[in-house]
C-alpha positions in Angstrom: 0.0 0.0 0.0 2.9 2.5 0.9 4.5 1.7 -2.1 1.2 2.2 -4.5 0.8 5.7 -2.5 4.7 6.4 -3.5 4.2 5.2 -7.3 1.1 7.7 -7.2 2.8 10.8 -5.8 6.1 10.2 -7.7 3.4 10.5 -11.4 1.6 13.1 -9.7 4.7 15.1 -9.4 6.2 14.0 -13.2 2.8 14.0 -15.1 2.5 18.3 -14.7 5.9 18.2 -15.5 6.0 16.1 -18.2 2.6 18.7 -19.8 4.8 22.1 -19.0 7.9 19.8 -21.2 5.3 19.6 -23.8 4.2 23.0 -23.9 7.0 24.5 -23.6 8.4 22.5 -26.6 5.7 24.3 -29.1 6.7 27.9 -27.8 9.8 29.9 -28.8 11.9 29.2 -26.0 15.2 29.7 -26.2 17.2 26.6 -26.9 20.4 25.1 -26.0 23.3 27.4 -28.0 26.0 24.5 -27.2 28.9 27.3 -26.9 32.2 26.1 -26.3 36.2 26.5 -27.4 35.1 25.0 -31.1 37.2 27.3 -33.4 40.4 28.3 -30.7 41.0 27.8 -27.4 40.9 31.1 -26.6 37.7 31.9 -28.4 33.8 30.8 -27.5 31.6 30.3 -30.2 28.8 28.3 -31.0 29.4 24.8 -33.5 29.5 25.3 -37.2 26.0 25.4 -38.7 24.5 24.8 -35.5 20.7 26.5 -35.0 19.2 27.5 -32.2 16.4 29.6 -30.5 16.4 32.7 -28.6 13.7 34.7 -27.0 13.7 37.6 -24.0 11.4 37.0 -20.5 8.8 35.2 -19.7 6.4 36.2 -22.7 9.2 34.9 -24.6 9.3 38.6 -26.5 11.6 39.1 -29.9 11.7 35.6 -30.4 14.4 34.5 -33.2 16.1 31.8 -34.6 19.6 32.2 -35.2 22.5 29.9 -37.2 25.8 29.7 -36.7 28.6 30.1 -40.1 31.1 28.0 -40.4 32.9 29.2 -38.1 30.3 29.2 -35.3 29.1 33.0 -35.6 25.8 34.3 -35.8 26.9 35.8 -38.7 25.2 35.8 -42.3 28.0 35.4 -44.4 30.7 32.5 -44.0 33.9 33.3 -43.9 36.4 33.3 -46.4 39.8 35.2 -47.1 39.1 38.3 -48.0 41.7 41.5 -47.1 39.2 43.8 -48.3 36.4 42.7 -46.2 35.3 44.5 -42.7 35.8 42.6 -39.7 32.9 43.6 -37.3 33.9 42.9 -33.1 32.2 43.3 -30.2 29.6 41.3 -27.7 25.8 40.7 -27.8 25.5 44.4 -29.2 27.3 43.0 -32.6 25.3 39.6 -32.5 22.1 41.5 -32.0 20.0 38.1 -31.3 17.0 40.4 -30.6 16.8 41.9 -34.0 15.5 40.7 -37.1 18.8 39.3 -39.4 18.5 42.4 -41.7 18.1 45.2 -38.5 21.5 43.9 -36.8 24.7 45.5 -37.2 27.3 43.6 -40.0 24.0 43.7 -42.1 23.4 47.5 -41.9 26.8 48.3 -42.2 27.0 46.2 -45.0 23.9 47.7 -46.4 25.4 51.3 -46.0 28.7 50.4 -47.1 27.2 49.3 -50.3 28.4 46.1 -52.2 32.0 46.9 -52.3 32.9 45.2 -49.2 31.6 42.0 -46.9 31.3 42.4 -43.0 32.1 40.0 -40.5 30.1 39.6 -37.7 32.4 38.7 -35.1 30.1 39.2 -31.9 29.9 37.0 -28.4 27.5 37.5 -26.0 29.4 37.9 -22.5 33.2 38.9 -23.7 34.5 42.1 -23.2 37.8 44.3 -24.8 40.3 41.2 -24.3 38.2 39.0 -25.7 38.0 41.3 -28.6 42.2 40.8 -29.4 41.7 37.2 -30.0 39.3 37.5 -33.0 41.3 40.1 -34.3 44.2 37.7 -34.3 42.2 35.1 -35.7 40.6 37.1 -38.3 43.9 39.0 -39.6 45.9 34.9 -39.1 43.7 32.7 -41.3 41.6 35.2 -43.2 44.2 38.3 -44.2 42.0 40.7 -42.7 43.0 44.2 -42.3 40.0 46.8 -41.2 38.8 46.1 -37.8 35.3 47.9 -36.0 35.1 47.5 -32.4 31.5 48.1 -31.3 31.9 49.3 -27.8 29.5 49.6 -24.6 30.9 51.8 -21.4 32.0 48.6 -19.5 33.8 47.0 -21.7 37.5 48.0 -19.9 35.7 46.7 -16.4 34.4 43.9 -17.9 37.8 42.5 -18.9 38.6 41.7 -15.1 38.7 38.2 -13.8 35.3 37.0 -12.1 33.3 39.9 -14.2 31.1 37.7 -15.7 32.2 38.4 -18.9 34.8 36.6 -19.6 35.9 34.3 -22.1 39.7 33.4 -21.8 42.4 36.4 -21.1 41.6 38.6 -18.1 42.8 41.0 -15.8 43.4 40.0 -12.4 40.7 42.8 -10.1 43.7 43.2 -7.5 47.0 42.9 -9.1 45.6 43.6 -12.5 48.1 40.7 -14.1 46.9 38.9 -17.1 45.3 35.4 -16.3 43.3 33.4 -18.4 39.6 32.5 -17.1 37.9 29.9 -19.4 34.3 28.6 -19.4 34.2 25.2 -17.8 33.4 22.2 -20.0 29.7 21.1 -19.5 28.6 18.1 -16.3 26.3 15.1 -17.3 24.2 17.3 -15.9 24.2 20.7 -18.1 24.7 18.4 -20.8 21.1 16.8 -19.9 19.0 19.9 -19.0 20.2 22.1 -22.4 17.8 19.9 -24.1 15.0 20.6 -21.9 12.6 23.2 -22.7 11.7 23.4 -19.4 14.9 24.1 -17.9 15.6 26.3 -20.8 13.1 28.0 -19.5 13.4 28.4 -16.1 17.2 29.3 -16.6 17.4 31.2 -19.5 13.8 33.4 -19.7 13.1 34.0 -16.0 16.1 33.7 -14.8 15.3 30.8 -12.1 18.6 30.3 -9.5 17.9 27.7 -6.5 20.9 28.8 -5.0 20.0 32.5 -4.6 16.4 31.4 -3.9 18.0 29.6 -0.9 19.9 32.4 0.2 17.1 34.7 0.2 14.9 32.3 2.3 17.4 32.3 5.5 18.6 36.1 4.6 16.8 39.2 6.3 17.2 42.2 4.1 15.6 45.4 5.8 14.4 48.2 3.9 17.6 50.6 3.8 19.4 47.3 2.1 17.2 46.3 -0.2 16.6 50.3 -1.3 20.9 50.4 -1.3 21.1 49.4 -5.1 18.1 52.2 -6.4 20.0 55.2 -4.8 21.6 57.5 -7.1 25.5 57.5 -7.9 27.6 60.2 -6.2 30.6 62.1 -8.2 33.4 59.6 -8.0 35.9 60.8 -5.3 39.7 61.3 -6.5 40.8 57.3 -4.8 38.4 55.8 -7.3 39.2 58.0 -10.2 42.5 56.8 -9.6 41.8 53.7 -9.3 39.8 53.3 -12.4 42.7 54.8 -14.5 45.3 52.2 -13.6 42.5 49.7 -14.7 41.3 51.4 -17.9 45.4 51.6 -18.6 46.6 48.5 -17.7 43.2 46.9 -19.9 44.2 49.2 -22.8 48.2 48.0 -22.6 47.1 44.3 -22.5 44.8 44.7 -25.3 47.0 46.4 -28.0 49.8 43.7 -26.7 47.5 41.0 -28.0 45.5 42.8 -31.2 49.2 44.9 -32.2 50.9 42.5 -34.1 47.4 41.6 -35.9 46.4 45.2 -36.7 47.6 45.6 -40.3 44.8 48.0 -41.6 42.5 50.4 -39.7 41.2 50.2 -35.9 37.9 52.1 -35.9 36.4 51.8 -32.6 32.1 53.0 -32.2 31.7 53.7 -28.4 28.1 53.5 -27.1 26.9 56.0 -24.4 24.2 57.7 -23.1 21.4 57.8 -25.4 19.4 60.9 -24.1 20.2 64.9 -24.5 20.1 65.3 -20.3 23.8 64.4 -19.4 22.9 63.9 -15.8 25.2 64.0 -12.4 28.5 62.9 -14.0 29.5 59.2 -12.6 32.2 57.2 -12.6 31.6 54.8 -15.9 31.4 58.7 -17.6 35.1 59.3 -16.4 36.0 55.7 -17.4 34.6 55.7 -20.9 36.0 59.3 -21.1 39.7 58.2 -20.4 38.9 54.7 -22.4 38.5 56.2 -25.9 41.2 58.5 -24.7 43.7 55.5 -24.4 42.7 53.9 -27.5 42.9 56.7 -29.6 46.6 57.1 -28.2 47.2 53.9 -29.1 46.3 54.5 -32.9 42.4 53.8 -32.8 40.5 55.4 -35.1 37.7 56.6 -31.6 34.4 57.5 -32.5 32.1 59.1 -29.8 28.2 57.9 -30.3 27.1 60.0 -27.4 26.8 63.3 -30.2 25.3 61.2 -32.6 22.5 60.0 -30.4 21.9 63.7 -29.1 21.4 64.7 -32.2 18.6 61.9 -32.7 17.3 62.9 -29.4 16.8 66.5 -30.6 14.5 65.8 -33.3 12.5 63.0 -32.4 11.4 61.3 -29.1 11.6 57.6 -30.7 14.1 56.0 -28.8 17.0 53.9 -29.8 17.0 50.9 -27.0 15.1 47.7 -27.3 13.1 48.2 -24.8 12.9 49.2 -21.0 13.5 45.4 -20.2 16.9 45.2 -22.8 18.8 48.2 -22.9 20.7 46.6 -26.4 20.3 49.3 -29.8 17.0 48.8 -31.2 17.1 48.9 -35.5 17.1 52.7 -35.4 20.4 53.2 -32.8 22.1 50.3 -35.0 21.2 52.5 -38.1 22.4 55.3 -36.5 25.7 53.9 -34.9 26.4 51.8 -38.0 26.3 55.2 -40.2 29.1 57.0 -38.0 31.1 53.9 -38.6 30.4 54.0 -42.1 31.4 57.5 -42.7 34.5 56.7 -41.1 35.1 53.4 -43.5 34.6 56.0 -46.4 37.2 58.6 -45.5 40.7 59.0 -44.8 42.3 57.3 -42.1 42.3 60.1 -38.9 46.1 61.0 -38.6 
């Protein structure tokens, strides 16, 4: 009888289970992307010709499937050798899975550029400026390309530091700001079970679903001044952490041109994102950091140009805003358009001296 009563509750718990599997197997939710070292060991990307599903939130919103090239971009173009074709670099702002194929970044700037030259969409979601030297080296090594656009958010020199999160292989150590090298563990059984799950898929990857921090915040008492700490507004950064972030943005900067130098044979054009509105706001300390970033990179022969101007001037003449939304802060197909044109104006003139 106990052992009937145990059969029962165990299908009572794996029949609703087994329905939400179902279900969730007809709806766009994001699927297993099966990133790993496939191309380089110092480079993440998804297999060759693999396909795969993504979608934002719980309403599953922009929902779009994407495929990989052959070499394991989200990129519509394979590559080939090509010295007069653009090699495009950055994170989940150049892979734009958000955005409909045409709206995203290589295929505006390829668009505006005309048919004179191919693009390469070279984005990762989660990497950061570092991370950005090794496609340059494996773009200029085994495919003779020379023109490189870096598309840029505000915290991409942070970003580079060990245990950021955003990390794919060379870091910056946060204390002692030496290079180290941080890779993505290889998949458990485990992992390697639930990323074929649509359930799991999306319980971790639409609403973001963590036991562990659930678990924390079950025996954790947060009072009201701590759980308000994170909505109060930044304060002018004092002179220590200006400081501070200097040495970082510098020692960042130094480790990237030692890594992207002997691969840079043709231009560097670098697109830095910023604030999107006219109203500058209190200045904070990712203002002073981007400030001195583009600073750096332009003393180190970068071709450096500011999007902030380009984006005021949008802001002066319309209200239509360039993000995806209030839940996704990523360009929308407008701020692409606009970004991408800045970067083609620069591909069309001189070099800057």
């Amino acid at each position: 009888m106990k052992l009937r009563r145990l059969l029962w509750f165990c299908l009572g718990l794996l029949l609703p289970l087994l329905a939400a599997e179902l279900a969730f197997r007809v709806l766009p939710v994001s699927t297993a992307t099966m990133r790993g070292y496939h191309l380089d060991p110092d480079v993440l990307g998804y297999p060759p010709h693999h396909e795969w599903t993504v979608s934002t939130g719980w309403d599953l919103r922009n929902a779009r499937t994407l495929r990989s090239n052959d070499w394991g971009f989200a990129a519509q173009h394979d590559f080939v050798a090509d010295p007069s074709a653009v090699v495009l670099i950055g994170d989940s702002y150049v892979e734009a899975s958000m955005l409909a194929e045409a709206d995203r970044p290589a295929a505006q700037l390829e668009q505006l550029l005309g048919t004179s030259r191919k693009v390469y969409a070279m984005g990762s979601p989660g990497s950061s400026l570092l991370d950005y030297a090794q496609r340059i080296r494996l773009a200029a090594a085994r495919l003779g390309t020379r023109d490189v656009v870096l598309l840029l958010e505000r915290f991409d020199a942070r970003q580079s530091l060990c245990g950021s999160g955003n990390v794919q292989a060379v870091c910056l150590d946060r204390q002692t700001l030496q290079r180290r090298i941080e890779r993505d563990p290889a998949p458990g059984l485990l992992k390697k079970l639930l990323r074929h799950s649509a359930l799991a898929q999306y319980l971790v990857g639409q609403i973001r679903f963590d036991a562990r921090a659930l678990l924390r915040a079950m025996f954790t008492r947060a009072t009201p001044s701590e759980a308000d700490a994170g909505s109060r507004q930044a304060s002018t950064p004092t002179p220590a952490e200006l400081a501070a972030m200097k040495r970082m943005v510098d020692a960042v900067v130094a480790a990237f041109f030692a890594d992207a130098g002997p691969y840079l044979h043709g231009r560097l054009i670098v697109a830095m994102d910023g604030r999107r509105t006219r109203s500058s706001g209190a200045p904070e300390l990712i203002d002073a950091e981007r400030s001195h970033l583009m600073q750096r990179l332009r003393e180190g022969g970068a071709e450096v140009i500011d999007l902030e101007p380009a984006y005021a001037a949008h802001a002066a003449r319309s209200q239509r805003r360039l993000d995806v939304g209030p839940y996704d802060g990523h360009l929308n197909a407008l701020g692409v358009r606009i970004a991408m044109g800045e970067v083609a104006r620069a591909l069309a003139g001189a070099p800057a001296q």
